[in-house]
C-alpha positions as CSV (number, residue, x, y, z in Angstrom):
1,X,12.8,-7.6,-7.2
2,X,9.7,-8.2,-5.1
3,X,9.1,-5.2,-2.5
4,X,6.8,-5.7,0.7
5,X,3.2,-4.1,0.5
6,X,3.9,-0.9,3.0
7,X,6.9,0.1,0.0
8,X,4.2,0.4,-3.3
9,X,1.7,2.3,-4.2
10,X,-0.6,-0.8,-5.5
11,X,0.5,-2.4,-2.0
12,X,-0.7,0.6,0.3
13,X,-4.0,0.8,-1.6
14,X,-4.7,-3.2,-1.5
15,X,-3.7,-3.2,2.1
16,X,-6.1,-0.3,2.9
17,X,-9.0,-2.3,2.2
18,X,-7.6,-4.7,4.8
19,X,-9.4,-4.7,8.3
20,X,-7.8,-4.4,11.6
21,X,-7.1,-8.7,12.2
22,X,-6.3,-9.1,8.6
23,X,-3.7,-6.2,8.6
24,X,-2.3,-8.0,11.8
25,X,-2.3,-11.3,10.4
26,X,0.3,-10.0,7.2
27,X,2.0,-8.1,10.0
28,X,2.5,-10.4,12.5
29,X,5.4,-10.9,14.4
30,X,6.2,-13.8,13.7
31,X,6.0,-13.2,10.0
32,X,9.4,-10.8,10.5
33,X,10.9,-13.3,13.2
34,X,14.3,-12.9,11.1
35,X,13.7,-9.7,10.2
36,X,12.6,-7.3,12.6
37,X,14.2,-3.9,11.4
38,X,11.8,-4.7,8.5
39,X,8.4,-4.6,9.9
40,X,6.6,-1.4,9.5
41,X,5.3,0.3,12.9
42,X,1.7,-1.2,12.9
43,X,0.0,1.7,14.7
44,X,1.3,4.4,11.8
45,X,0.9,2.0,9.0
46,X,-3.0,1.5,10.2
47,X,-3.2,5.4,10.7
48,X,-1.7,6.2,6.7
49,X,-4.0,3.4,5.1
50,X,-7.2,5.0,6.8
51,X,-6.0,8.4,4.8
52,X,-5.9,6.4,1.9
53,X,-8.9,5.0,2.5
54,X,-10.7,8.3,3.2
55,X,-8.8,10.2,0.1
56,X,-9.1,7.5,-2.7
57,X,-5.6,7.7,-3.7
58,X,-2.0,6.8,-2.6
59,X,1.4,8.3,-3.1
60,X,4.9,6.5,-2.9
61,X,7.0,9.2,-2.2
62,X,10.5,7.3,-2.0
63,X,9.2,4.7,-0.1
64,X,10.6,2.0,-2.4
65,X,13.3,4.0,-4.2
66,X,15.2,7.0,-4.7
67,X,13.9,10.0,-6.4
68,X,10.3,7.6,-7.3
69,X,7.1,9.6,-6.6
70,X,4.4,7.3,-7.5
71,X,0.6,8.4,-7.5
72,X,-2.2,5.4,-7.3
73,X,-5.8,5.3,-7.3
74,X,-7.6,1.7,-6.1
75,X,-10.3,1.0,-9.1
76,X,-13.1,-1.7,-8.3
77,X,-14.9,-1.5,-11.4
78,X,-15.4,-4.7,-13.3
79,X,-16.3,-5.3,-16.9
80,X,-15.1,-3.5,-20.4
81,X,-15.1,-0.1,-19.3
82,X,-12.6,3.0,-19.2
83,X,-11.8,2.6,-15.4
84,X,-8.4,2.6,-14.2
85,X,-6.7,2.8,-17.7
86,X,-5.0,6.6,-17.5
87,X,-1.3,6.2,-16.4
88,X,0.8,9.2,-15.8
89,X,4.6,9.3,-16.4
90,X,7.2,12.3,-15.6
């Protein structure tokens, strides 16, 4: 199953390093021409990714299914280190 961007936690974080054209660009109209119920209100996805951005972390809380609370932290570190290898499950 492939779920759009605005439904995952990886997707909200990757998106929120997205600028205001580039964000437009993936959510263009014409993009969801045949589906239009599915395009996410622009103005409040722009508004939640700027938390994101300023907190560090994003939460899917039932966004992509029921009952699924999903915690995710955006790591840019490169190389062999320890970064971005703890994963919590409940």
């Amino acid at each position: 199953m492939v779920l759009p961007a605005h439904r995952t936690t990886a997707g909200l974080l990757l998106l929120s390093e997205l600028d205001d054209a580039e964000l437009a660009e993936v959510y263009s109209a014409a993009r969801y021409r045949d589906r239009p119920a599915d395009r996410p209100n622009i103005v409040q996805l722009r508004s939640e990714l700027e938390l994101i951005g300023r907190n560090g972390f994003a939460v899917n809380q039932e966004r992509s299914e029921r009952g699924l609370v999903a915690l995710g932290v955006l790591s840019t570190e490169v190389g062999d280190s320890d970064h971005g290898r703890v994963v919590l499950n409940e």
